[in-house]
Every structure is written in structure tokens, then in C-alpha cells.
C-alpha positions in Angstrom: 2.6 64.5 3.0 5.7 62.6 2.5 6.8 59.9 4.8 10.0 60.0 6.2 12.6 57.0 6.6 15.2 57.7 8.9 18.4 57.5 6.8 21.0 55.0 7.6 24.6 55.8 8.3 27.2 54.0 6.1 30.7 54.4 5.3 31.7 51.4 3.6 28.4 50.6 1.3 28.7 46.5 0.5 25.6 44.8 -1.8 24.5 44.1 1.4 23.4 47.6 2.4 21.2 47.5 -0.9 17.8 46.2 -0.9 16.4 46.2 -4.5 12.5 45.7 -4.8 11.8 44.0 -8.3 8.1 44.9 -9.4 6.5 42.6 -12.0 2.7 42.9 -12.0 2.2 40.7 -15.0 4.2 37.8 -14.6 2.9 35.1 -16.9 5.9 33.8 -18.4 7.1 35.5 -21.1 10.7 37.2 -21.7 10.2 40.1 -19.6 9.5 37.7 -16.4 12.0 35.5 -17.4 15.0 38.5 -17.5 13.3 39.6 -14.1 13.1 36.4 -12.5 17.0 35.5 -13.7 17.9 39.2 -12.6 16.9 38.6 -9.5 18.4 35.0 -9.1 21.9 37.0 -10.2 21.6 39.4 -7.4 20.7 37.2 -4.6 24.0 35.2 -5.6 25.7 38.3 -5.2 24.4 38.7 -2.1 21.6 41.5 -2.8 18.5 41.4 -0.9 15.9 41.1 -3.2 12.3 41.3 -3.0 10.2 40.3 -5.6 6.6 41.8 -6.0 4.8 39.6 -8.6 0.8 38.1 -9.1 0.4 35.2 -7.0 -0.1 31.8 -8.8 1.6 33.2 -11.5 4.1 31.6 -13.7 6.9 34.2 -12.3 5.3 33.3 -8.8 6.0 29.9 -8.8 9.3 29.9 -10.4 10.3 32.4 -7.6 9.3 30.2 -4.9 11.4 27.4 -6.6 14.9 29.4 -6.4 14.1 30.5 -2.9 13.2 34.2 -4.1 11.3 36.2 -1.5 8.1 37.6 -2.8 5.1 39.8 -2.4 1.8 39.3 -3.8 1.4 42.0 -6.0 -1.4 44.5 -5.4 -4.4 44.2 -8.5 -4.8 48.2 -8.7 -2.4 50.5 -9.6 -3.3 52.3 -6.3 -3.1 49.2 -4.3 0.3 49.2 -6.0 1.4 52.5 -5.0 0.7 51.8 -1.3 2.6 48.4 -1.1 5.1 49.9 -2.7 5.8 52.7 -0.1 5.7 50.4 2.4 7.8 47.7 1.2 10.6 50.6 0.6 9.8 52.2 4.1 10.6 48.8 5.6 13.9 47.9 4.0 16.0 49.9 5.9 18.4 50.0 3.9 19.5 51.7 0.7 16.2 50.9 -1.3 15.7 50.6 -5.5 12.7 49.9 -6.6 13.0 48.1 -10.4 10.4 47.8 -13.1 10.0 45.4 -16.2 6.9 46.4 -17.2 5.4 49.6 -18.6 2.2 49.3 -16.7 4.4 49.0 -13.2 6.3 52.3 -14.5 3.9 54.9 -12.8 3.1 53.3 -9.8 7.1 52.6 -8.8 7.7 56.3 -9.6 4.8 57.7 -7.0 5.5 55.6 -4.8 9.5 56.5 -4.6 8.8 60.3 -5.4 6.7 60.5 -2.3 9.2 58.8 0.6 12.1 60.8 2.0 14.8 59.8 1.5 13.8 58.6 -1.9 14.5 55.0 -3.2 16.4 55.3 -6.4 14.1 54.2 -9.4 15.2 51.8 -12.1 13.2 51.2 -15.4 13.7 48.4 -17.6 12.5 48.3 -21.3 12.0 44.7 -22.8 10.4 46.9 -25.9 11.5 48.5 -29.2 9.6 50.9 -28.6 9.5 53.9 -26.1 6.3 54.0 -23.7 2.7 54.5 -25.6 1.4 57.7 -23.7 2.9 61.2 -24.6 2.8 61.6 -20.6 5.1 58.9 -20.3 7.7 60.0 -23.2 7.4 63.4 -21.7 8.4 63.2 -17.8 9.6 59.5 -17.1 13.3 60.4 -17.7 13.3 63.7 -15.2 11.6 61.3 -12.6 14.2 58.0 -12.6 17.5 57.8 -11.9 17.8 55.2 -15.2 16.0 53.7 -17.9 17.6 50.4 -18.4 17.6 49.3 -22.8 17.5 45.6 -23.0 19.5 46.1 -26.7 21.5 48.7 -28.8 18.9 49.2 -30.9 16.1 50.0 -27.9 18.5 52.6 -26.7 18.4 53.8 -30.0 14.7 54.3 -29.6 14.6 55.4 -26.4 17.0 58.1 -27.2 16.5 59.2 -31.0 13.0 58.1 -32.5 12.9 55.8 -35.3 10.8 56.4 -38.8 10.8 53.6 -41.4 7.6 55.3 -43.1 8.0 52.5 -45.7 7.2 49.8 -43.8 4.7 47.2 -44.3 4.2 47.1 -40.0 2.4 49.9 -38.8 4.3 49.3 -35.5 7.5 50.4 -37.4 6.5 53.2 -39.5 7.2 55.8 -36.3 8.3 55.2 -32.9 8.9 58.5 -31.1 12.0 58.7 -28.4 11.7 59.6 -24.8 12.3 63.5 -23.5 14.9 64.5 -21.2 18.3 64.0 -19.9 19.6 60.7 -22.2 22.6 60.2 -20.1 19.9 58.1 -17.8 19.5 55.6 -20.8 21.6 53.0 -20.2 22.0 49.3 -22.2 22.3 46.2 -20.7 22.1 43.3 -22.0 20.1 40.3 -20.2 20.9 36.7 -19.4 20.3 33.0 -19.9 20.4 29.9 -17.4 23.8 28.5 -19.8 23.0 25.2 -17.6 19.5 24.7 -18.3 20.3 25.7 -22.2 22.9 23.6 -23.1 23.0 20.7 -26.2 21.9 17.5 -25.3 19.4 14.6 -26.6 16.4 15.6 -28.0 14.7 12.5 -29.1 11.8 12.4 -26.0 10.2 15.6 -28.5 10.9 14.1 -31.7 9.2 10.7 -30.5 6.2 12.5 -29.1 5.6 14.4 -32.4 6.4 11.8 -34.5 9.6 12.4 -36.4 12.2 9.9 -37.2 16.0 10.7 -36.4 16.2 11.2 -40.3 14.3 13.9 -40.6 15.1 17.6 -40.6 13.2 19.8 -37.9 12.7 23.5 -37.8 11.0 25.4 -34.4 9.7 28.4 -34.1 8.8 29.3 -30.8 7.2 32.1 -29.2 3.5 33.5 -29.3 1.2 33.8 -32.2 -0.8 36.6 -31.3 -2.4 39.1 -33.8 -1.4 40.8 -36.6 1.9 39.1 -36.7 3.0 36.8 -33.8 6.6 35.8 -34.2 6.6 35.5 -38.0 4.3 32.2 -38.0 2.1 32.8 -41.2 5.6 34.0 -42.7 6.9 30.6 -42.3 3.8 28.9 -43.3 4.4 30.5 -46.7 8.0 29.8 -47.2 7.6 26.2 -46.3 4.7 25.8 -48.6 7.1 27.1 -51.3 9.8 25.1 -49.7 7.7 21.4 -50.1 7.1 22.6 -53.5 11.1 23.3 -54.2 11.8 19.8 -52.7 8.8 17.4 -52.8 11.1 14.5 -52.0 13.2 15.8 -49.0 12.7 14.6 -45.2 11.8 17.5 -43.3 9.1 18.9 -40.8 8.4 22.3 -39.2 7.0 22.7 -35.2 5.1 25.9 -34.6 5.3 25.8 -30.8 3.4 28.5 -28.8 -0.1 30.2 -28.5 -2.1 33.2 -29.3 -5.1 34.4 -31.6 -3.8 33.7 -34.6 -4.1 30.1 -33.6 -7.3 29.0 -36.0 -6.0 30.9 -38.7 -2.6 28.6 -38.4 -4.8 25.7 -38.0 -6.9 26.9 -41.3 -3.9 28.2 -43.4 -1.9 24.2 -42.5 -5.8 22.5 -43.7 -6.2 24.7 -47.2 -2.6 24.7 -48.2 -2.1 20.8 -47.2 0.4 21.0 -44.5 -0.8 18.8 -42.0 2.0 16.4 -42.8 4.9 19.0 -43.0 3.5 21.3 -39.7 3.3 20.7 -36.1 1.4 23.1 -34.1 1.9 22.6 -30.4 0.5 25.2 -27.5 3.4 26.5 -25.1 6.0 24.2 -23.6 7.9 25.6 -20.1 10.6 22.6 -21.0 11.7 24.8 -24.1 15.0 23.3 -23.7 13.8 20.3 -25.1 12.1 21.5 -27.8 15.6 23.5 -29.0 17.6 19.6 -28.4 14.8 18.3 -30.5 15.7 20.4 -33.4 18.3 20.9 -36.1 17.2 24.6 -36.5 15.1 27.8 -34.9 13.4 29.9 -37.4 12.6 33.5 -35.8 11.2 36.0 -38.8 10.0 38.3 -36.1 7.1 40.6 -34.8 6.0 43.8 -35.8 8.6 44.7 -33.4 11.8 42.8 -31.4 14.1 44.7 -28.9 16.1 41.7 -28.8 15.3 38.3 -29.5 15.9 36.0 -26.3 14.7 32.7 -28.0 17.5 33.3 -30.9 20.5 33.1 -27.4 18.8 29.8 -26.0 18.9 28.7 -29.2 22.6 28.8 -29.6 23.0 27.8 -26.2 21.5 24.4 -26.9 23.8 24.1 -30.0 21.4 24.9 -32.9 21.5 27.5 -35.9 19.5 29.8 -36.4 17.3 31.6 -39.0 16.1 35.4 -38.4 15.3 38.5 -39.8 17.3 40.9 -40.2 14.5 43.2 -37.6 15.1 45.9 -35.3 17.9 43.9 -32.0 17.8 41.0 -33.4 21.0 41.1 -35.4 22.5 41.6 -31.4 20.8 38.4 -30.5 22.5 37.0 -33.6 25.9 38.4 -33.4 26.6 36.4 -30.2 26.1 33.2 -31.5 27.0 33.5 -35.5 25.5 30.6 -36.6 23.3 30.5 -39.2 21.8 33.5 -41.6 20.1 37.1 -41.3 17.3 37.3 -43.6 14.8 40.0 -45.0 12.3 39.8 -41.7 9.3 40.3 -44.7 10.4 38.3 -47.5 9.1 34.7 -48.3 11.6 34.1 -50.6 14.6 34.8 -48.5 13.3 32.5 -45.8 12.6 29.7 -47.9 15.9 30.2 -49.5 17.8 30.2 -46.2 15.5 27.1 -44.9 16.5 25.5 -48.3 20.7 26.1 -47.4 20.1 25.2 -44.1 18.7 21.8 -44.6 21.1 20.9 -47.3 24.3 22.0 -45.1 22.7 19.3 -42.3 23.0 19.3 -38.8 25.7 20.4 -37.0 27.9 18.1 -35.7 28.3 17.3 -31.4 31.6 19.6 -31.5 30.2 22.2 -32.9 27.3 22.6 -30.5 29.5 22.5 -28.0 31.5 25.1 -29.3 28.1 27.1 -29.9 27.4 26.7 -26.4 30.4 28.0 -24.9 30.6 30.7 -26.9 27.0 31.9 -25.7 27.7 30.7 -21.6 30.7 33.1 -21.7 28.8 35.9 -23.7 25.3 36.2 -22.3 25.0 34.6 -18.9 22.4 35.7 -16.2 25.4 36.0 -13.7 26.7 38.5 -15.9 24.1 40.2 -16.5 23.1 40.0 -12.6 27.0 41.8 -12.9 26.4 44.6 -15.1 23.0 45.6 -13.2 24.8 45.8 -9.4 27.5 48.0 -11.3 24.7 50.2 -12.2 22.9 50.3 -8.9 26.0 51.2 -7.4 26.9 54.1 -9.6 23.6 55.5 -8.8 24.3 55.7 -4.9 27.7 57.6 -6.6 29.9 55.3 -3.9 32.4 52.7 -4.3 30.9 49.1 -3.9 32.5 46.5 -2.0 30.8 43.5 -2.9 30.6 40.9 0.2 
């Protein structure tokens, strides 16, 4: 039996009258809470009321509390879930959208709407390249939301039309299937960064702390290392083994920042191939700012799959080029900075070749980073972004928006 919420009367809808309910049952830290945590710091700036339902002592958790975000403990069962879900939208009293990051909140946000009266409008975010993994979810999700946000081009791509690369060397790759349905409801958006906490500035607190002198080139790659691929680490541990051997006399040092299981066999690969003095390998670091001001250049090969690339955009916004492959929405990620090179996402060669160019161009000068920076602030920040999603949520209401 469906409960019923007495509608509310309003002729002139402002972003007041909208209460969004952000639901993020993981929250540990990674892009997806980032996006939803910077979402829903956009909104509230706006003047949205936002609630955000998250794990409590969580990374997302904590960061919420710092910017003043109201939250919910998330529920630990799907069912549990379901329930605070229906009440939460039963209480708002208000026009009510209940938005999802991640595909194991997907279900429960869509019971929990489809059984209220009047229904809360559902909004699905994918942070994937890759449409949901059950045939269920491919199948129905689109006739049961009112949109199915694509954090890139090339996830929309996805979402609406499949992919096959049957030739490729990541099984992830070789077929993704597309969603079912009414692909009008596919919308892209494109996320956000802080342009205040990325931003260029002195890096030499890192550099000190890992022992490299202000001669010395540094290349990052940051993100996690988890099996078969991580982000491209044993990719890179190859090209700089080739790369020492190309220039045995040059001043240079690569940091491997971020954790995962392929962690011993990084630890093993830098012992047999005799690394220890060219490699840094250093667990996860929330002040990631830092470590981008610490270097002179982020190397990003890739997963077995990347919607987007978020690392690649703080990157530019703290004034350094940047090294990728050529993989899935990553050349978006790249095309809003333009600094630095595209390269074959499973080649050794073309990433010690472009590692090679890099280091002999040098760093780039204090202009320039500031020029990087601006160009990424104006492009891709979270107010934006925050932007782009109330123009949504307003459409879906199918009523003028008056912001106040």
C-alpha cells in the first residue's frame, strides 16, 4: 500500500521549494563521493535543501560535517535503505528528488520513490564506463527514473549504444552492453572541482618528505592500485624501467601514490627490477593538492575502464601537465586543460616516449600554471556543475525556476 504525501500547492517554484535527498551508501573517498559531496556543497549555495544520506564515520561523512552538509546515517541493508528512504521523502514536504551515485543505492532509491504518492522524481548518476552489471538493471532502470545522469560523453555513449572493442587486451572493454528504454532520460553532465583548493602553489613540504631535491624531475600517479590493473601502475613501472635505461644519467623520480592489492606486487616488481631509487610508493594522501604542487607531471595510463578521469582536471588546476591514455573519457578530461600528451593507454613504449619529451621540455614556468589554472576554474568548477544539475532538476518538475 502506497503512502500518500499530501501535495503542496505552488505557483511560483524557487530552489527553495526543492528538497533533493543525495544517497551515498559507500562513501569512502573516492571520485564518486567526492562529485557527490561537491554536488551537494553546489546546491546548498544555491540555496537547495539538501540532505545527504551517507555511512557514518565515513570519509564522505566527515567531510559533510565539515561544510555544514546535513546528513543521515545511512541504513547497512538495502531494506533498511528503502524504509529511510520513504520516510526521509515523506518528511520533506516539499518537491522531493531523491539522487544516487552509486549503483548499489540504484534499487533501493527507485522502491522507495515508486511506492509514495506523489512520487519523488529519481535521479541516477553514473561515475562508470560502463552501464549497470545485472540484465535486470539494463532492462527496467530507464522506464523507472525520470534521468540517468553520464558523468562524460563517452559514458553516455555507453549508456545509450553498447560498446564492443572485441580486440582488446581488458576484458572489461571487449563488450559493454547499453541500457533499454527511452534514451531521451540520458543526460551528460559533467562534474566539478574545488578551483580554490586545486590551484598551483609550493610544493616543496612533499618533495622534502620524500626526499627529492628541487633539481630533480617528479612524475605522480595517483589513484588506486587495485587488481588486474589499478590506474596503469605496473604500466608505468615498465616504461620507467625502460626510461632509466634510455637516460641513466638524468635527475628524475616517479611517486606511485595510492593503495590497493596490487600493492606487493609494486613493492616486488620496484625490488627485482632495481627501482627503489627511481620509485616512491606512498598509501593514499587526502592533501592530494600537495602532492600535484609537488610535481612537474601526472602520469594517468588508465584502468580497465575510465568514464572520465577527475585526477587528470586537478591536475591542471594545480598548474601541471599531464600524461594519459588515450582510454575511453579521458580525452574529455584532457581536452579541458590541453597540456601535455594522449598516449596509447597499453603501450610501454609510448609512455616512456612521452615521459622522455616531457622531462626534456622541463617544467612549466609560474605563468603558465597560472594560465593552466584559469583555464580549468572557468571550465570545470563544482558551482557549475552544482549549475547544470539544478537546471536539470527543474526541467524534470516541467516549470520555470526562479532561483532565490
Amino acid at each position: 500500500m502506497c503512502a500518500v504525501v499530501p501535495p503542496r500547492r505552488a505557483f511560483l517554484v524557487t530552489n527553495r521549494d526543492i528538497a533533493i535527498v543525495m544517497v551515498n551508501s559507500i562513501g569512502k573517498g573516492g571520485g564518486t563521493d567526492d562529485q557527490s559531496l561537491l554536488l551537494s556543497r553546489g546546491l546548498r549555495q544555491l540555496g537547495y535543501s539538501v540532505e545527504l544520506v551517507a555511512p557514518p564515520a565515513s570519509w564522505l561523512w566527515e567531510e559533510a560535517e565539515r561544510w555544514g552538509i546535513p546528513r543521515k546515517p545511512a541504513a547497512r541493508t538495502k531494506g533498511g535503505l528503502i524504509g529511510q528512504l520513504r520516510r526521509l521523502a515523506s518528511s520533506t514536504g516539499a518537491r522531493c528528488i531523491l539522487h544516487a551515485h552509486h549503483g548499489r543505492d540504484y534499487w533501493p532509491v527507485v522502491v522507495a520513490a515508486h511506492s509514495l504518492l506523489p512520487r519523488p522524481k529519481i535521479v541516477l548518476s553514473r561515475h562508470l564506463a560502463k552501464s549497470p552489471g545485472s540484465f535486470a538493471s539494463r532492462l527496467w532502470l530507464l522506464s523507472l527514473v525520470d534521468a540517468f545522469v553520464a558523468v562524460s560523453r563517452f559514458t553516455g555513449q555507453v549508456l545509450r549504444e553498447g560498446r564492443m572493442e572485441l580486440a582488446s587486451p581488458e576484458p572489461e572493454r571487449r563488450f559493454r552492453p547499453g541500457m533499454r528504454g527511452d534514451a531521451q532520460k540520458i543526460r551528460v553532465i559533467l562534474g566539478g572541482i574545488d578551483p580554490q583548493r586545486f590551484s598551483p602553489g609550493e610544493g616543496s613540504s612533499f618533495r622534502k618528505r620524500w626526499g627529492i631535491g628541487p633539481e630533480e624531475f617528479l612524475f605522480v600517479l595517483v589513484g588506486n592500485c587495485d587488481r588486474p590493473r589499478g590506474k596503469g601502475q605496473l604500466l608505468l613501472l615498465e616504461a620507467t624501467r625502460r626510461l632509466r635505461a634510455s637516460f641513466p644519467q638524468a635527475r628524475w623520480r616517479c611517486a606511485l601514490v595510492g593503495r590497493g592489492s596490487l600493492e606487493s606486487i609494486l613493492r616486488d616488481r620496484v625490488a627485482q627490477w632495481g627501482l627503489k631509487g627511481q620509485i616512491i610508493l606512498w598509501p593514499y594522501e587526502e592533501r592530494i593538492e600537495e602532492v600535484y604542487r609537488a610535481a612537474d607531471c601526472l602520469v594517468h595510463p588508465g584502468g580497465g575502464t575510465e568514464a572520465f578521469g577527475l585526477v587528470i582536471v586537478q591536475a591542471f588546476a594545480c598548474g601541471i601537465p599531464v600524461i594519459a591514455g588515450r582510454l575511453d573519457g579521458i580525452p574529455e578530461a584532457f581536452e579541458i586543460g590541453q597540456c601535455g600528451r594522449l598516449v596509447d593507454p597499453d603501450s610501454v613504449e609510448d609512455l616512456a616516449q612521452a615521459m622522455a619529451e616531457t622531462m626534456q621540455k622541463g617544467r612549466l614556468a609560474w605563468e603558465e600554471k597560472i594560465r593552466l589554472h584559469r583555464r580549468v576554474a572557468s571550465a570545470f568548477s563544482y558551482e557549475k556543475f552544482a549549475g547544470e544539475m539544478a537546471d536539470l532538476y527543474a526541467e524534470l518538475f516541467r516549470v520555470g525556476l526562479r532561483r532565490s
